[in-house]
VOBA-1610 file (N, C-alpha, C; in pm, whole numbers, padded with zeros to 5 digits, always signed):
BEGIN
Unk+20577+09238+16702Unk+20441+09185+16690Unk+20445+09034+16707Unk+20347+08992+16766Unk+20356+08831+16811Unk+20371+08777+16680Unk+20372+08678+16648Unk+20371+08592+16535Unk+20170+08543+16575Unk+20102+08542+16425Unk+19972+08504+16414Unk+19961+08441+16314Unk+19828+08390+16333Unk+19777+08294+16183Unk+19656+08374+16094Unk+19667+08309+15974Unk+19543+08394+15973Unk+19479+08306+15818Unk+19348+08378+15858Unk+19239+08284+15752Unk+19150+08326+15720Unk+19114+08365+15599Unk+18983+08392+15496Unk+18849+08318+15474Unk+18763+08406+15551Unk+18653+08301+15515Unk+18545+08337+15407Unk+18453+08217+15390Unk+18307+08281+15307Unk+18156+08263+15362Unk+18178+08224+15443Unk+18035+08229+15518Unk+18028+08188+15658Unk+17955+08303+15713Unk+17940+08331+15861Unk+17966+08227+15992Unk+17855+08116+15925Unk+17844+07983+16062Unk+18006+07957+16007Unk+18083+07925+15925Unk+18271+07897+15962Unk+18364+08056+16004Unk+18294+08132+16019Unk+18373+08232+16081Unk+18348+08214+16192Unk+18224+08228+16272Unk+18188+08183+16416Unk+18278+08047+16478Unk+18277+07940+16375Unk+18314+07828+16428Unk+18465+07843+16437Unk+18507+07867+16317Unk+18674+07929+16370Unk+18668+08001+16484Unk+18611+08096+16536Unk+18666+08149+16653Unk+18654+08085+16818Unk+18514+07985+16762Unk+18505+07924+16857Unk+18572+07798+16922Unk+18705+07773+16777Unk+18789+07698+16835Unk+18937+07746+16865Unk+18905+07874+16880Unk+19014+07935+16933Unk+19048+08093+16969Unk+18986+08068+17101Unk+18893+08203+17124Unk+19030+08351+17138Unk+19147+08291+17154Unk+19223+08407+17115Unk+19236+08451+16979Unk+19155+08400+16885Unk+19142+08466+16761Unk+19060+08636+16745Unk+19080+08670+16628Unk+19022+08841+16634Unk+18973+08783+16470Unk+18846+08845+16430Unk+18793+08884+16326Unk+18850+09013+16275Unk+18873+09020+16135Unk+18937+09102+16136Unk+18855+09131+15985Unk+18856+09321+15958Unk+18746+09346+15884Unk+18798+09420+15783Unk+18846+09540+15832Unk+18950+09655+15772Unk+19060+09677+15830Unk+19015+09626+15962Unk+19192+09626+16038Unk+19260+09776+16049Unk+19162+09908+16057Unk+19203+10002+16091Unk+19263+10051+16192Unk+19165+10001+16317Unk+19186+09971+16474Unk+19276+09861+16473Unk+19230+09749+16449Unk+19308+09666+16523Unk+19440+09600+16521Unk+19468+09623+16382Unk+19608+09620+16332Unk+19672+09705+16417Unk+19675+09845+16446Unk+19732+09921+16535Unk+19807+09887+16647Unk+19635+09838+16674Unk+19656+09758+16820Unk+19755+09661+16854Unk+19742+09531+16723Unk+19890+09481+16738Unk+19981+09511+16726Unk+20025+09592+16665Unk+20165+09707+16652Unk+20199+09735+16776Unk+20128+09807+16866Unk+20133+09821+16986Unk+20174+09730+17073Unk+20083+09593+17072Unk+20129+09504+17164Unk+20007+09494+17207Unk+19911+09567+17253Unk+19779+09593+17305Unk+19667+09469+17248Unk+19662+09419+17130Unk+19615+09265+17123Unk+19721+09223+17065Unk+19695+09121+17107Unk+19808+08961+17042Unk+19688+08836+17039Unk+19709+08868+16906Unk+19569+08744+16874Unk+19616+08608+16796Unk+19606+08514+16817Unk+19701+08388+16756Unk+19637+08361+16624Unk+19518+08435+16615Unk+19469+08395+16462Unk+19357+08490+16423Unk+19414+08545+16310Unk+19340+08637+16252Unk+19225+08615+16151Unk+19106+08610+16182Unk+18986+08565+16033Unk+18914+08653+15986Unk+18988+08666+15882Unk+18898+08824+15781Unk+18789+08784+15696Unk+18682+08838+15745Unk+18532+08835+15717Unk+18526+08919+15594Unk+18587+08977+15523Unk+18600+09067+15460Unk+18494+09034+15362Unk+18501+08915+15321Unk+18459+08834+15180Unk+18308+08778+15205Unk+18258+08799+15357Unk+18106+08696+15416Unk+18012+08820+15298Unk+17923+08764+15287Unk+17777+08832+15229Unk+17703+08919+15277Unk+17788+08991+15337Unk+17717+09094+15462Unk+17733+09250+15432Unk+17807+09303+15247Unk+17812+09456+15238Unk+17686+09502+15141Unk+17582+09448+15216Unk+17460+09563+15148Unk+17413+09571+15259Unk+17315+09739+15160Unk+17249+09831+15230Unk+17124+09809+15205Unk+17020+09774+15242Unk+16874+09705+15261Unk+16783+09769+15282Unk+16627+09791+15241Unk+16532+09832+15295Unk+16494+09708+15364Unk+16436+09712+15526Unk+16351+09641+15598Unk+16195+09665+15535Unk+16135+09551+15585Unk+15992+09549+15515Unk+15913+09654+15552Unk+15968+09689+15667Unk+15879+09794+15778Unk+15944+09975+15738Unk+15976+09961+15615Unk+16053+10105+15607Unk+16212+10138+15664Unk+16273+10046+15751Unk+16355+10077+15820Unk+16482+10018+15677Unk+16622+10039+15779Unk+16748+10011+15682Unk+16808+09887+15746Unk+16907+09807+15625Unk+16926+09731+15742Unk+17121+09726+15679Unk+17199+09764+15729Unk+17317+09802+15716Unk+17463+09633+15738Unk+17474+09574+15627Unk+17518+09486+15666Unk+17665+09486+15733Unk+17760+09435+15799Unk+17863+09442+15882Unk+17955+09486+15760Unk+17958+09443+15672Unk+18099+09461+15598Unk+18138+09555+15529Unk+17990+09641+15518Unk+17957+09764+15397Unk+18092+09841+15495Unk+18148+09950+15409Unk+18247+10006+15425Unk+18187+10135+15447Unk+18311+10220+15559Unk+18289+10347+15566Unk+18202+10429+15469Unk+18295+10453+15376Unk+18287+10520+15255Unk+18107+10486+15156Unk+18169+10355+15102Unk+18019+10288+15113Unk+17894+10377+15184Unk+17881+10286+15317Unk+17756+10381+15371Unk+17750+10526+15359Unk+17862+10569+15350Unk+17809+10720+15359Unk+17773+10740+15249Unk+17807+10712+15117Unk+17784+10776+15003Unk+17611+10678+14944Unk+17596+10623+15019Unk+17465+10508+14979Unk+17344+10642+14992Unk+17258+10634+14877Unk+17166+10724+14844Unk+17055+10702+14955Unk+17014+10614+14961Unk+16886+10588+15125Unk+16983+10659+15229Unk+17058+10601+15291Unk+17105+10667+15378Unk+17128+10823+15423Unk+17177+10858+15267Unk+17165+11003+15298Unk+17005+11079+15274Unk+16948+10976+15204Unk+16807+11050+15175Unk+16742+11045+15367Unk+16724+10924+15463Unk+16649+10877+15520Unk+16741+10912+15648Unk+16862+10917+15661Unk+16924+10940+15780Unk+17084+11021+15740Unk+17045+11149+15701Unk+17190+11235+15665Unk+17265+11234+15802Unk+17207+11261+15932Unk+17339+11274+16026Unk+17412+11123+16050Unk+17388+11031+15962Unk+17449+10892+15959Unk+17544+10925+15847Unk+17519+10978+15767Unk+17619+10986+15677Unk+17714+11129+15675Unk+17686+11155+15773Unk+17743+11331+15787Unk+17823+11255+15904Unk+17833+11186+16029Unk+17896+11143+16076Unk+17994+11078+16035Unk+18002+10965+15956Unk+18118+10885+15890Unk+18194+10946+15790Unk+18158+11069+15752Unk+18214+11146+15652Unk+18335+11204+15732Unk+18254+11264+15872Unk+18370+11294+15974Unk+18433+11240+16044Unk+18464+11109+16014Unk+18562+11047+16087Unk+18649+10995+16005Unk+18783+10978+16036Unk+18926+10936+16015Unk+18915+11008+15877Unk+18989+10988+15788Unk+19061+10994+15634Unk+18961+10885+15534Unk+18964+10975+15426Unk+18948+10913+15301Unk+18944+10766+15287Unk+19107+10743+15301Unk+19202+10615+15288Unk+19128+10476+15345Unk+19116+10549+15494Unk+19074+10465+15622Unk+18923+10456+15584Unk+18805+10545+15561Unk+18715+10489+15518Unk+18668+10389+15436Unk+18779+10384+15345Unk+18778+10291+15250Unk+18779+10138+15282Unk+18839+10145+15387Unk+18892+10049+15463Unk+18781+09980+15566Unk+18751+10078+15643Unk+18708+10031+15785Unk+18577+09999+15708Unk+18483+09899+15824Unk+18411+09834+15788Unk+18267+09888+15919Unk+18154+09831+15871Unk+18040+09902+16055Unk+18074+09852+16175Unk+18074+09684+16107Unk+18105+09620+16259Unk+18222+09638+16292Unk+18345+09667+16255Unk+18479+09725+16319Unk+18463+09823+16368Unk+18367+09932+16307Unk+18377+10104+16389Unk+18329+10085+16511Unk+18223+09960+16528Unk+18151+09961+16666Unk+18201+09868+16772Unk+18348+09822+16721Unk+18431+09753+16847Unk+18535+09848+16837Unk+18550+09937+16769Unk+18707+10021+16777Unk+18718+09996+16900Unk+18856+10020+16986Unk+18886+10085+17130Unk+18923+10237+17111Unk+18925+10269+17267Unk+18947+10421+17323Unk+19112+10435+17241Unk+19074+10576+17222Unk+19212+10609+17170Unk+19317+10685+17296Unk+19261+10642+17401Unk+19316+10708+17530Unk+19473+10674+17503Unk+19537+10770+17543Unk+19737+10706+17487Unk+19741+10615+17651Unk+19695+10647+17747Unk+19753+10542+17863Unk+19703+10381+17837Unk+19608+10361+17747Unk+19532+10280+17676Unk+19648+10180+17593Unk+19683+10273+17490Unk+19786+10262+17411Unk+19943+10215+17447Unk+19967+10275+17558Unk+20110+10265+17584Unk+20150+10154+17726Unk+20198+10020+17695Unk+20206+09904+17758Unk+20299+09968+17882Unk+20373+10074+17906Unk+20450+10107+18002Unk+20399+10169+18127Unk+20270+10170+18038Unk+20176+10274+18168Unk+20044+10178+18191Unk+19992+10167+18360Unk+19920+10069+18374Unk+19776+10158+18331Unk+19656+10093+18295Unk+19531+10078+18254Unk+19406+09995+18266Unk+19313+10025+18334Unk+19239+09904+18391Unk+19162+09888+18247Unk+19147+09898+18167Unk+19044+09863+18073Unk+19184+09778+17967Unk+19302+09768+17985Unk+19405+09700+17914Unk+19416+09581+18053Unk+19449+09657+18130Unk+19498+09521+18255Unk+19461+09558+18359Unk+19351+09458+18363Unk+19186+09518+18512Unk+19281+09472+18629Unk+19258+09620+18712Unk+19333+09634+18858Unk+19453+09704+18842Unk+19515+09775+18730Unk+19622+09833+18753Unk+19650+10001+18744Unk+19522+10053+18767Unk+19499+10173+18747Unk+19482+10242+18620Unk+19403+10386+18682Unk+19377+10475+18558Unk+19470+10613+18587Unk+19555+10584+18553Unk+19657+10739+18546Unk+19604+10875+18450Unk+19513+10842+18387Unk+19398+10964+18331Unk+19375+11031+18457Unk+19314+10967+18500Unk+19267+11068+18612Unk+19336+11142+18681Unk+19497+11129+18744Unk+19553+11257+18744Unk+19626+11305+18675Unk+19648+11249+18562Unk+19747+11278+18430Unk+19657+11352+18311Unk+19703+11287+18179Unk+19659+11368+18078Unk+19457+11334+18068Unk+19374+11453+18023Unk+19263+11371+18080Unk+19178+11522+17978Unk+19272+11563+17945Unk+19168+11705+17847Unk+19082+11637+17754Unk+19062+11565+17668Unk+18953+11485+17619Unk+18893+11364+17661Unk+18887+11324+17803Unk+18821+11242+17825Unk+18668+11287+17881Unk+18607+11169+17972Unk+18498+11144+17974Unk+18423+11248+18072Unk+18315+11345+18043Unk+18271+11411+18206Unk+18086+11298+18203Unk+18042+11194+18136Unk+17985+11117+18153Unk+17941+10992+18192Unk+17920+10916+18263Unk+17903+10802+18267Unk+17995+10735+18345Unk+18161+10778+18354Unk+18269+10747+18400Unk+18256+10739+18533Unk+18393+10614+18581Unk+18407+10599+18711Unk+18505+10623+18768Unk+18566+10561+18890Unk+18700+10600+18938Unk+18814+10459+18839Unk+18755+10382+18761Unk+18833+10300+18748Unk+18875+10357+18551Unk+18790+10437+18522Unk+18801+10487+18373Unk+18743+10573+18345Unk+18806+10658+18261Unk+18734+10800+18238Unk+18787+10823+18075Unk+18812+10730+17981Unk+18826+10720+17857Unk+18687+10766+17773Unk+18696+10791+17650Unk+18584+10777+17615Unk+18588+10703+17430Unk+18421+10643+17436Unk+18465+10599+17289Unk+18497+10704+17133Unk+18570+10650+17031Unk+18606+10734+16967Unk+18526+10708+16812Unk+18361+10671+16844Unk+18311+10644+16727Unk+18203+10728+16685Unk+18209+10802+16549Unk+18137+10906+16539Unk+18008+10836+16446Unk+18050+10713+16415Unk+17906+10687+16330Unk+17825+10613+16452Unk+17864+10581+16524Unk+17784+10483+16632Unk+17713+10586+16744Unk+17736+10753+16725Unk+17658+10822+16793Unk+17530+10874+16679Unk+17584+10870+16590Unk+17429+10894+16516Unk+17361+10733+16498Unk+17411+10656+16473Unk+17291+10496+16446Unk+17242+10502+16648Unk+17341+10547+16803Unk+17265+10542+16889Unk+17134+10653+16884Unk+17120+10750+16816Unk+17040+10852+16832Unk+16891+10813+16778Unk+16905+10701+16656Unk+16812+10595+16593Unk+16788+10511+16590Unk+16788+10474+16748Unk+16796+10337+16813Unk+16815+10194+16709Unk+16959+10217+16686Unk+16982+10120+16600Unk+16996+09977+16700Unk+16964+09863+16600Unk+16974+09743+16679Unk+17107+09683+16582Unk+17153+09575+16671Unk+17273+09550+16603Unk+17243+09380+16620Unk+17303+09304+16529Unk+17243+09183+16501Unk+17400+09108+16501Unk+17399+08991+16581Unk+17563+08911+16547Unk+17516+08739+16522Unk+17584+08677+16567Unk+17552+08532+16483Unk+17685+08435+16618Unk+17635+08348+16687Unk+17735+08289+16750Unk+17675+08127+16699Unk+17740+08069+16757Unk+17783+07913+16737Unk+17618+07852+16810Unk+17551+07922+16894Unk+17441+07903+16960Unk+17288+07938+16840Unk+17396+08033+16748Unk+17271+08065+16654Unk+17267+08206+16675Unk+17113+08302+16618Unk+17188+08449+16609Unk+17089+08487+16743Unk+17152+08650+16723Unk+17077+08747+16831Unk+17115+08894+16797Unk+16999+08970+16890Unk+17051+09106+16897Unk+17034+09163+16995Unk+17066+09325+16971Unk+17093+09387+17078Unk+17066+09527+17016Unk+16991+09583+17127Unk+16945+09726+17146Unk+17154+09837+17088Unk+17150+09892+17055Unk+17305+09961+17048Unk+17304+10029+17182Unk+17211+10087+17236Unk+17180+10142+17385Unk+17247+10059+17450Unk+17197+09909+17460Unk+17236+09819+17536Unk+17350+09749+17513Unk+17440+09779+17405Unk+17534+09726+17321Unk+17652+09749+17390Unk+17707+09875+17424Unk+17779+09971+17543Unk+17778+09917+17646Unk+17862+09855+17734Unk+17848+09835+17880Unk+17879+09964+17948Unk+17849+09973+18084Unk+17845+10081+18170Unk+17944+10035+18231Unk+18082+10160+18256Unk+18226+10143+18254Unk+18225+10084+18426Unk+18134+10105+18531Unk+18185+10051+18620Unk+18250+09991+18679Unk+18308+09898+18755Unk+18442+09849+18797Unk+18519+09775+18722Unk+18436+09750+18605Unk+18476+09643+18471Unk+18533+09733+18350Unk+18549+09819+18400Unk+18600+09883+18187Unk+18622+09781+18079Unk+18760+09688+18122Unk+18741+09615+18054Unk+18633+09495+17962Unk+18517+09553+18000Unk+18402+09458+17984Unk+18361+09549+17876Unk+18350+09595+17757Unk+18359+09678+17658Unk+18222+09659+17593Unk+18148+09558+17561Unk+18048+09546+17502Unk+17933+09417+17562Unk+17789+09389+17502Unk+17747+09305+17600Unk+17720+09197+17455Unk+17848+09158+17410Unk+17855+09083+17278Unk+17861+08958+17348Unk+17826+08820+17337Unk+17838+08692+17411Unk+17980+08677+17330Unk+18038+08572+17379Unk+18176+08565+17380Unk+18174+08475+17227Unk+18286+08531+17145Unk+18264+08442+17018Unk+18134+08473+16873Unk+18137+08643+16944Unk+18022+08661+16852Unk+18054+08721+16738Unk+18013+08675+16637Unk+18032+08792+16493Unk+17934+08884+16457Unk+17922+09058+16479Unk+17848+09101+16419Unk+17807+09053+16278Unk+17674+09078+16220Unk+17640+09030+16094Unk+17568+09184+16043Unk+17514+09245+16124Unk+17496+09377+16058Unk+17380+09483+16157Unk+17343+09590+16121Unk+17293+09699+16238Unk+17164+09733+16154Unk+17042+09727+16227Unk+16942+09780+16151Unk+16886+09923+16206Unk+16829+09996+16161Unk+16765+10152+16192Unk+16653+10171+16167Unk+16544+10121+16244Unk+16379+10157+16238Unk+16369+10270+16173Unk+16284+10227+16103Unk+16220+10398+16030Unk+16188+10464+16130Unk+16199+10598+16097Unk+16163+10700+16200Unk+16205+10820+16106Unk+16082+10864+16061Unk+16062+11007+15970Unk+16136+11127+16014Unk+16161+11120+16155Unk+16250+11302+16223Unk+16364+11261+16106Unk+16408+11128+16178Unk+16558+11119+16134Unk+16628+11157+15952Unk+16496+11243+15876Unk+16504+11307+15735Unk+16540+11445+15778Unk+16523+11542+15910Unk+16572+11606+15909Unk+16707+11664+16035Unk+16799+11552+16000Unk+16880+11538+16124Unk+17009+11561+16095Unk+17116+11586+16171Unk+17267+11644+16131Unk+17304+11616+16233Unk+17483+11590+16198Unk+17593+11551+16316Unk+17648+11649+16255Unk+17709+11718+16402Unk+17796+11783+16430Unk+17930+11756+16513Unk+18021+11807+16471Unk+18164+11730+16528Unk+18280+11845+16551Unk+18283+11883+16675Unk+18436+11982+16703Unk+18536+11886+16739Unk+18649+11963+16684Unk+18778+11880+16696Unk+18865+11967+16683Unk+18994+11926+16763Unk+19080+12064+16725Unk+19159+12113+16649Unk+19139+12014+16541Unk+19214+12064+16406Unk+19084+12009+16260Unk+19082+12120+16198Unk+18986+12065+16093Unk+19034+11934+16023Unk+19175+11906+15969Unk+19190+11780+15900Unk+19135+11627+16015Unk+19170+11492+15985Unk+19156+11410+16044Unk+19209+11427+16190Unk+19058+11403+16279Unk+19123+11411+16411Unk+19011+11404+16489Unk+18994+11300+16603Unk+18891+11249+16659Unk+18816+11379+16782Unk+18634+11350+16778Unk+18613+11457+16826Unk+18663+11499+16941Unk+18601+11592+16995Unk+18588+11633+17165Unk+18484+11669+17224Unk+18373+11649+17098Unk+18229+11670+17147Unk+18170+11662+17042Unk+18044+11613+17027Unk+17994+11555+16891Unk+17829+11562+16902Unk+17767+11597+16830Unk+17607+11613+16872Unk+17575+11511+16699Unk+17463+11438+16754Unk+17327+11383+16606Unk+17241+11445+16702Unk+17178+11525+16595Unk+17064+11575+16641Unk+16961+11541+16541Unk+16794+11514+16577Unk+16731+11521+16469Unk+16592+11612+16560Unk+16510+11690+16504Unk+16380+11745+16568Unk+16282+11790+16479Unk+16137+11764+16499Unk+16052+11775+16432Unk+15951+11832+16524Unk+15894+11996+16441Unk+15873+12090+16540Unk+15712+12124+16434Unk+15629+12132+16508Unk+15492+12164+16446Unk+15405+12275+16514Unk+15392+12405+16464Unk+15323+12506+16487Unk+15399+12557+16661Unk+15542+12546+16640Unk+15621+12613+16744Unk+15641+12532+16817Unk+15593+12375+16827Unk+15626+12276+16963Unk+15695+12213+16909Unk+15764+12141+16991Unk+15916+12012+16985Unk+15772+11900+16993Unk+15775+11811+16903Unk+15683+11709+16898Unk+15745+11537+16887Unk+15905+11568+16833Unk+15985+11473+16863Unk+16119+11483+16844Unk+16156+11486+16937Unk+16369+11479+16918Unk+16400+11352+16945Unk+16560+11351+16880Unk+16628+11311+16893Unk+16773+11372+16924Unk+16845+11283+17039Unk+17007+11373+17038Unk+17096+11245+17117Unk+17208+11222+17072Unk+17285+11167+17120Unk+17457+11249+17133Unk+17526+11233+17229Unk+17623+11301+17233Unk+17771+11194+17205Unk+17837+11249+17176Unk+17994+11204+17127Unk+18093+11262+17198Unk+18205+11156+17235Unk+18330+11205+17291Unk+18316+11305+17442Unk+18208+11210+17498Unk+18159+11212+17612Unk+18177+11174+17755Unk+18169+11023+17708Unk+18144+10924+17767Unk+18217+10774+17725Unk+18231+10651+17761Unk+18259+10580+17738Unk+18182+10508+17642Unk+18098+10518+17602Unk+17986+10479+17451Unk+17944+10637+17403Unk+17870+10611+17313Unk+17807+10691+17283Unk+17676+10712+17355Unk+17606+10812+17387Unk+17556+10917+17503Unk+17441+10930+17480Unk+17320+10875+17450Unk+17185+10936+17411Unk+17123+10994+17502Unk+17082+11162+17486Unk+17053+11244+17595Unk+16887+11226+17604Unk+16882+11108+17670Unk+16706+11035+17698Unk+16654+11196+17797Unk+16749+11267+17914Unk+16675+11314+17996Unk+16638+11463+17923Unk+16745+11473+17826Unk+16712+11659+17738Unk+16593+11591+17624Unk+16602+11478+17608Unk+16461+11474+17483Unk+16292+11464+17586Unk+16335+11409+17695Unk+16198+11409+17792Unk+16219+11581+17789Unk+16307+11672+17839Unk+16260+11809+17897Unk+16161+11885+17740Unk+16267+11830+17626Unk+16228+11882+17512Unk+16075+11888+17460Unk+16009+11759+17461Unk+15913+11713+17418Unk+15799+11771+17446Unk+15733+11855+17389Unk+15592+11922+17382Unk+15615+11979+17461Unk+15755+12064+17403Unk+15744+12250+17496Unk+15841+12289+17418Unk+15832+12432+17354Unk+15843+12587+17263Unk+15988+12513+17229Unk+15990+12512+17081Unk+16101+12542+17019Unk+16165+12656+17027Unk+16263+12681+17148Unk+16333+12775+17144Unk+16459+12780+17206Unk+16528+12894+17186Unk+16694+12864+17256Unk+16674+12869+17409Unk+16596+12920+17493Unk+16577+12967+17632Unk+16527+12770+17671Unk+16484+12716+17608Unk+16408+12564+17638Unk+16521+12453+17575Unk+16629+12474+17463Unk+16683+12409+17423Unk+16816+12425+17513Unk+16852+12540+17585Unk+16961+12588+17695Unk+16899+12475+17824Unk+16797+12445+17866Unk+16756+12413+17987Unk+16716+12233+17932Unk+16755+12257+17833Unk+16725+12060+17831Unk+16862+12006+17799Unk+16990+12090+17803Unk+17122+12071+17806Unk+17191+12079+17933Unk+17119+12161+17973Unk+17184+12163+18114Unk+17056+12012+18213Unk+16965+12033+18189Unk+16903+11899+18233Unk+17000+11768+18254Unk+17021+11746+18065Unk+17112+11619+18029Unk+17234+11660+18124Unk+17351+11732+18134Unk+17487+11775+18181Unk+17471+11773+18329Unk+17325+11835+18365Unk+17377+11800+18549Unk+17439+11685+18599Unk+17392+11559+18502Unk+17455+11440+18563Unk+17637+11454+18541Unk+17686+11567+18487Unk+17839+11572+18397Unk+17918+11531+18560Unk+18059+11483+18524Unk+18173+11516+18668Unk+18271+11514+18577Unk+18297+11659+18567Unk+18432+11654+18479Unk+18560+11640+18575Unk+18666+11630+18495Unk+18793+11617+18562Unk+18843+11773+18540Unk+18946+11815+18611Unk+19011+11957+18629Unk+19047+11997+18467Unk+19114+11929+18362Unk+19137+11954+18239Unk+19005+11893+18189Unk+18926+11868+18166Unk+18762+11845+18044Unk+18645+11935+18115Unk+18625+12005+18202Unk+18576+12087+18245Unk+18520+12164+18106Unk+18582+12193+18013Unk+18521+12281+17922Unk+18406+12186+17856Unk+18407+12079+17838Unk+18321+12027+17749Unk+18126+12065+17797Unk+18175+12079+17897Unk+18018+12067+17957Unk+17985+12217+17893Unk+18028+12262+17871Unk+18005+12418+17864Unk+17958+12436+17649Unk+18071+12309+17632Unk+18056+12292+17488Unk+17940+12213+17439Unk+17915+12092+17511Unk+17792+12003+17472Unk+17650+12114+17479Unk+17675+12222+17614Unk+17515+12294+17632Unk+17563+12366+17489Unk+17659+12420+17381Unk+17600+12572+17287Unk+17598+12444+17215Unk+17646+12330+17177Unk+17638+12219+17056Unk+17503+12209+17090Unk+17395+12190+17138Unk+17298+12171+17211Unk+17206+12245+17103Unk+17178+12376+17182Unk+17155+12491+17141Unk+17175+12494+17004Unk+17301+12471+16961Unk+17329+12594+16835Unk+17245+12484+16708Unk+17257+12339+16721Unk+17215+12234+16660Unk+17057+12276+16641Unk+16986+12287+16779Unk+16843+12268+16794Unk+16761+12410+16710Unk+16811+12474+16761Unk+16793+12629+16710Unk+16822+12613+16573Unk+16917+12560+16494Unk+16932+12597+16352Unk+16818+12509+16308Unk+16769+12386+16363Unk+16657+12278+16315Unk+16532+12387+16332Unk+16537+12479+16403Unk+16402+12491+16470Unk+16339+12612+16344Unk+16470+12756+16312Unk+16463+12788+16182Unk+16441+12744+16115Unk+16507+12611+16033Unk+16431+12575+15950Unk+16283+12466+15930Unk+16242+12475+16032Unk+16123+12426+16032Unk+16027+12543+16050Unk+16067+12649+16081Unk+16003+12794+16085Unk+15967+12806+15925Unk+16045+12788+15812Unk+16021+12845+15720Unk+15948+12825+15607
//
């Protein structure tokens, strides 16, 4: 591991300003991800500044009904926070399902929403990677590639992200708020994701030197009756291979408003904008919830090994919408 520095701060404008005088620095939060990463070799950051301590781990009502989730609140934390599960359960049914106990404890929001791909060609400095070192290929694509991307992907990356709380806050158009040396800003989480095109390496549309400060979630009443779902191929800790937040609110047999975002997809997380247009004010049923999955999936190009997923996102689809639709039957 390189040799680094590292430094504790207490408030935001000197965390920004540290990094801005030395932009190979990394913020560092829980250090679940990124510690790894230096283990690896994969970052080498000359100075490490743990935010750990900024004023940023509460959970907030906005004036407008909405939440407002500060950067530092912890895994564990948010999930077990009573609003959250009252006002948005597939937010807290998501982070429940990801990593270990231990690691929840640990990881922090704004770390889950820079994690990197857990792709191993990603991982392993012996093998080239354009999203590690732009221009040197993606050996996914004819190599190992059973959980990667049949969304969004290009010829230069077909990884996908490995964050299960950042597909339910995309499903509730969360906005995400950071703080640079220029002063603050935000960003749509939609828009948060860059589109992997010839840039993989271009990972987020964060201005350079930015510190998340925390993610807010407009009220939006569906999202009381909403659930994440997560297959993986071993029940203990183990990142998905397809992941649904679903939320739907169905009145006298019609879909009157969904929500759905997909996981372990794509290179971000996946909000299926074209299955909630098919959905919207037409019959809650499996024959209409089958045809607004295959809607979303026509755009799919799987590779020869992820081929199954498409097949998995349409019954996750289905089996999600249909169990909402019962119980709004009753």
């Amino acid at each position: 591991m390189r040799e680094f520095g590292y430094e504790r701060v207490l408030d935001v404008s000197g965390a920004v300003a540290l990094l801005g005088d030395d932009p190979e620095a990394r913020f560092l939060g829980g250090g679940t991800n990124l510690v790894d990463l230096m283990k690896a070799g994969v970052e080498r950051p000359t100075r490490l500044i743990d935010v750990r301590e900024l004023p940023l781990d509460r959970v907030e009502f906005t004036p407008d009904g909405g939440l407002r989730i500060g950067a530092t609140v912890t895994n564990s934390d948010l999930a077990a926070h009573p609003e959250v599960r009252r006002h948005y359960p597939a937010l807290a049914q998501a982070v429940l399902a990801g990593a270990s106990g231990q690691l929840r404890n640990m990881a922090t929001v704004g770390g889950n929403l820079l994690q990197r791909t857990r792709c191993a060609y990603f991982t392993d400095l012996t093998k080239p990677c354009n999203k590690r070192a732009p221009g040197s290929g993606c050996p996914a694509i004819e190599g190992e590639h059973h959980n990667h991307a049949i969304l969004g992907a290009s010829e230069h990356c077909v990884a996908t992200h490995p964050s299960d709380m950042a597909v339910a806050l995309t499903a509730f158009d969360a906005i995400v708020s950071y703080e640079t040396v220029d002063g603050p800003g935000e960003l749509a989480l939609t828009d948060f994701y860059l589109p992997v095109g010839d840039t993989p390496h271009r990972e987020t549309a964060l201005p350079p030197g930015a510190l998340i400060t925390g993610v807010t979630l407009p009220p939006a009443p569906v999202a009381a009756r909403s659930r994440y779902r997560k297959v993986r191929e071993r029940a203990s800790y183990a990142f998905a291979i397809g992941s649904i937040a679903a939320a739907l609110d169905v009145q006298d047999g019609v879909v009157r408003e969904v929500r759905l975002a997909f996981g372990a997809v794509a290179s971000r997380p996946w909000r299926a904008r074209e299955a909630e247009r098919v959905l919207t004010g037409g019959p809650a049923a499996a024959e209409a919830f089958a045809a607004a999955a295959d809607a979303e999936l026509a755009a799919a190009n799987p590779l020869p090994h992820n081929a199954y997923k498409v097949t998995l996102m349409r019954n996750l689809v289905v089996a999600e919408l249909t169990r909402h639709a019962e119980e709004a039957a009753r």
